[in-house]
N, C-alpha and C positions, 0 to 999 in steps of 0.2 A: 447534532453535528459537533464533532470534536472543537477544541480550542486551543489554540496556541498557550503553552505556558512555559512564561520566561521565568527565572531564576538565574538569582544572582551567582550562586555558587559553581556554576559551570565554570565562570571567568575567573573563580578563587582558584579551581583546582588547575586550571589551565597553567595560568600564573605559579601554583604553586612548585607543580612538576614542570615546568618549562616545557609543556604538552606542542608548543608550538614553535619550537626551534627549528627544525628542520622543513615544516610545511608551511609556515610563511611566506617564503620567498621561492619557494618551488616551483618549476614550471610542472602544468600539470599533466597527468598520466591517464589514460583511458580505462576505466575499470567494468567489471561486469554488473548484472544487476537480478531479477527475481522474477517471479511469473506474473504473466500479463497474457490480457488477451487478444494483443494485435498477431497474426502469426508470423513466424519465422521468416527471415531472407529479408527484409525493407534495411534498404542501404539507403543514406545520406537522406534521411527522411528530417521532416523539420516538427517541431511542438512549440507550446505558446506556455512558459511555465505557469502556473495557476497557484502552488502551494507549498511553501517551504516555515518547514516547522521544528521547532527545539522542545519536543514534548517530552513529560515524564512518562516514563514504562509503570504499569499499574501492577503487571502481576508477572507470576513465574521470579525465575532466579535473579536477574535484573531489572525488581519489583524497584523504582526510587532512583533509578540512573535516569539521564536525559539519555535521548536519542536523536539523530538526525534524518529526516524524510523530505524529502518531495517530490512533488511530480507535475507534470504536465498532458496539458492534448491534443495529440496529432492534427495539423494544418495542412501538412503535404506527406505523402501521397495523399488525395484525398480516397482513393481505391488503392488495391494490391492482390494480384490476383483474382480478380472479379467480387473481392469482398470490398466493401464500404470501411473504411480505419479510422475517416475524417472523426475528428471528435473522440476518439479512443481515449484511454488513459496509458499512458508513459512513467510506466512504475518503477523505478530504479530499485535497488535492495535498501532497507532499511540499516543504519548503521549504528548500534550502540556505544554511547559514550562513556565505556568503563573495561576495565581490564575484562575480556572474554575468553573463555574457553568452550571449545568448540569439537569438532570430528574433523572440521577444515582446516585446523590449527589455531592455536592461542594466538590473540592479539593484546597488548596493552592497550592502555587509555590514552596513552598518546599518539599509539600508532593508528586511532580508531578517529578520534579529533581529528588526524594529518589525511585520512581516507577523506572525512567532511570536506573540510577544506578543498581538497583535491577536487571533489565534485563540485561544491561552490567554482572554481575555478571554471570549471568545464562549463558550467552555467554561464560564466561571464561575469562574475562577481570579484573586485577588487579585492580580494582579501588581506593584501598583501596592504594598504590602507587601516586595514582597521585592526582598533586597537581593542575592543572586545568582541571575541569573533560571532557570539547569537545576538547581543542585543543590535549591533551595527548589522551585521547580516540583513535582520528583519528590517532595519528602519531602512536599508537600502533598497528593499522587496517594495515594502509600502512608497518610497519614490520614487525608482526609475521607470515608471509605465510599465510598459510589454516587453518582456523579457521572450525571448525563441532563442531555441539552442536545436543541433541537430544530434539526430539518431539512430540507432541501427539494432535488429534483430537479429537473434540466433537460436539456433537449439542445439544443447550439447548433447552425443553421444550416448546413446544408452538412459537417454530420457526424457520424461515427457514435459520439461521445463522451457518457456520460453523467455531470453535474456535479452533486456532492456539496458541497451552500452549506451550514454553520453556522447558523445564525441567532440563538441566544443559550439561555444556561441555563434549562434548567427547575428551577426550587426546587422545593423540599420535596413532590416527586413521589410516588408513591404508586402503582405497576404493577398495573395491573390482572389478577386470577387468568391465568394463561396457560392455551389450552384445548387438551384431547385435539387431536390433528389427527384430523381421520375419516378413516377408509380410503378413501370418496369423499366428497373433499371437495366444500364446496357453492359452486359459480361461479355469478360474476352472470349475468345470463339472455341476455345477448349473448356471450356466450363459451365457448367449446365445451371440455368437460372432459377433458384427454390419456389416452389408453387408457393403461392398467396397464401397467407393463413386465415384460417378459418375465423370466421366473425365469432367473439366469446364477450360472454357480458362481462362489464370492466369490474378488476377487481377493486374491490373499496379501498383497502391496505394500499394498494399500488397507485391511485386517484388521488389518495391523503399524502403519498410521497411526493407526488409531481406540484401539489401546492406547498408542500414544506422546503420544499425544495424552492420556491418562489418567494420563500420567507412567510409566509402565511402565518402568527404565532399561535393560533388556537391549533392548528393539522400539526403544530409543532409540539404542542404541547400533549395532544393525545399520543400522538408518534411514541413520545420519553414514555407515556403514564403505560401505555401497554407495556415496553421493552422492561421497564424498568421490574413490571408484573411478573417479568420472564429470569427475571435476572439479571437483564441485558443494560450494561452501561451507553444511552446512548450519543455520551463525550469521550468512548473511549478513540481514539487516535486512529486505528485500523479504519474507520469510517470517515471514509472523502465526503458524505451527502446523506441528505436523510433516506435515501432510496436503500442506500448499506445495512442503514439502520433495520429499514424495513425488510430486506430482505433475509437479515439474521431474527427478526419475529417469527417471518415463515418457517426459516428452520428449525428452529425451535416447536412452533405449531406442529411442525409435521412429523418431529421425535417423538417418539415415546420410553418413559421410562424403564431400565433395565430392570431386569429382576435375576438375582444370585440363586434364587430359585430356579426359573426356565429357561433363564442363557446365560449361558457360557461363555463370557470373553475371551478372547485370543490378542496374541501379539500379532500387529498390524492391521487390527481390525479400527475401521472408521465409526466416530460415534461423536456426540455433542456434546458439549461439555461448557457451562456459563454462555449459551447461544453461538461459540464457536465448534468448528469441524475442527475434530482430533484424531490424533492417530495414536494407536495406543503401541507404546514403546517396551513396554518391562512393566510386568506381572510380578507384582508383592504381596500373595494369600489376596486381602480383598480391598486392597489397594492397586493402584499403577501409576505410571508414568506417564504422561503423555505427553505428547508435541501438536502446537495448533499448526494445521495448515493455512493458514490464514498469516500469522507475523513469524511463524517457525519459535515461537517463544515455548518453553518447558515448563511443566506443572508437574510438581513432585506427591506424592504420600495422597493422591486422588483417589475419593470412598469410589469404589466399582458402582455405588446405589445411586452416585451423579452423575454418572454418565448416561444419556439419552440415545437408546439405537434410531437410526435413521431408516426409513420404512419409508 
C-alpha cells in the first residue's frame, strides 16, 4: 500500500515563486474531478475523508514532481438509485504540482498549488493558517478526527466519465447508525433486483487481500513479492489498498505478451503496460506513446514488445 512522502522542497519552491499569493487567503471555488464508480446525478451527498497525500509522481513526464490526492467514502446516501454507494470511494482528480501542459490547457505551478489549496479549503481545512502548506496539512489530517465534506456527481456530455465535485465541509456531523445490508435488499420499484450470484470457490489472491488489507504482514508481504515478480510497484500511490494491488496482479496474469510478429498495434488500442491499462496514443515504427487510464500520466518512446494484450 502506498506511503505518504513528504519533502521538503515543495515548501522551498512554494516560497520561492511565491506559488501562494493569491490562494491563501481565497475563498474557495467548486472544482471538478475524475472517474469513479459511484454513478451520476447524487446531489449534496456526504463522505468521511480517509486520505490526503503529497506524493512523488514515479513515472511518465512528471517522473519527480509531488502531487496532490485525496479521497474519501461515501456515508450518505447510503443507496442511489437502487444501487448500495454506502462505502464507495470519492475520487476527486489528482492534481500535479509543476508547470503542466495538457490538451485542457497549460497550467503553472502556482496555478496547480492554488487548485490544492482550493480543494483543501473545500475539505475544511484552514489553510489560510498555515505556514507550510503539505507538512501542516498532513499534521492537521493526523489531528482533527473525522473530517466529512459533501458531494455531488455528474457526467459530461459525449462521455463515459463520472465527476466527483467537492462542494464544501460538513461540520460537526453526526453519521447516522449504519444498517444491516439485507440479504435481499430493497430496490426502488423501477428497478429490477440482480439475481444472487452464484456460489464460486474463493479466490486465493482475493482471500490474501482482505487480510492485508487487515494489516496482516506475512499476506502483505507475499502481496509485494508477486506484484513486484510482475513489475508491479506495490507503493506506487494509484493504490488506495492492497485489494488495488491485487487486482493489478490479475491484470497482469490475464495479459499476454505482444508479439510484432502476429499483432499489429493500433492507435487507440487498450493494452498493459508495467501492470497498468493503457491506451495507446501515437505509433513510432516499434515504439509508442501511451497514456494510462488509471492516473492519465504519459509514457513516452515505449518498446511495442512491453506491451501486454488483454485477453
Amino acid at each position: 500500500m502506498p506511503k505518504t512522502t513528504t519533502k521538503g522542497s515543495l515548501r522551498e519552491r512554494i516560497e520561492a515563486e511565491n506559488a501562494r499569493k493569491d490562494s491563501r487567503n481565497a475563498k474557495p471555488k467548486t472544482p471538478g474531478g475524475t472517474r469513479a464508480v459511484i454513478p451520476a446525478g447524487v446531489e449534496g451527498g456526504v463522505a468521511k475523508l480517509t486520505r490526503v497525500d503529497f506524493d512523488t509522481i514515479e513515472n511518465g513526464n512528471y517522473a519527480g514532481s509531488q502531487r496532490f490526492y485525496c479521497h474519501g467514502i461515501v456515508v450518505e446516501p447510503k443507496e442511489f438509485e437502487g444501487t448500495r454507494i454506502e462505502g464507495l470511494l470519492v475520487q476527486p482528480s489528482i492534481i500535479t504540482l509543476d508547470d503542466v501542459k495538457s490538451s485542457y490547457g497549460d497550467t503553472s505551478f502556482a496555478e496547480n498549488v492554488s487548485k490544492a489549496e482550493n480543494r483543501l479549503k473545500l475539505l475544511g481545512f484552514p489553510t489560510e493558517d498555515f505556514e507550510d502548506l503539505e507538512s501542516d496539512t498532513l499534521e492537521y489530517f493526523q489531528e482533527a478526527g473525522e473530517i466529512y465534506f459533501s458531494f455531488r456527481t455528474w457526467n459530461p456530455e459525449d462521455s463515459d466519465r463520472i465527476i466527483h465535485i467537492i462542494q464544501g465541509p460538513v461540520r460537526d456531523y453526526v453519521p447516522l447508525a449504519s444498517e444491516e445490508i439485507d440479504e435481499e435488499p430493497h430496490y426502488s420499484s423501477n428497478t429490477v433486483a440482480p439475481p444472487k450470484p452464484k456460489t464460486t470457490k474463493a479466490d486465493p489472491l482475493t482471500a490474501l487481500a482482505s487480510k492485508a488489507d487487515d494489516d496482516d504482514y506475512k499476506a502483505q508481504l507475499e502481496i509485494a513479492s508477486t506484484a513486484k515478480d510482475l513489475g508491479i510497484d506495490p507503493e506506487d500511490p494509484k493504490f488506495n489498498d492492497w485489494s488495488d494491488v491485487v487486482q493489478a496482479i490479475k491484470n497482469a496474469k490475464q495479459a499476454t505478451p505482444s508479439s510484432t510478429g502476429d499483432f499489429l498495434w493500433e492507435v487507440g488500442d487498450v493494452a498493459v503496460y508495467n501492470g497498468k491499462d493503457v491506451e495507446i496514443t501515437k505509433l513510432l515504427g516499434d515504439t509508442a506513446i501511451v497514456t494510462s487510464l488509471v492516473d492519465s500520466e504519459v509514457y513516452e518512446n515505449i518498446e511495442l514488445s512491453s506491451l501486454k494484450e488483454i485477453v
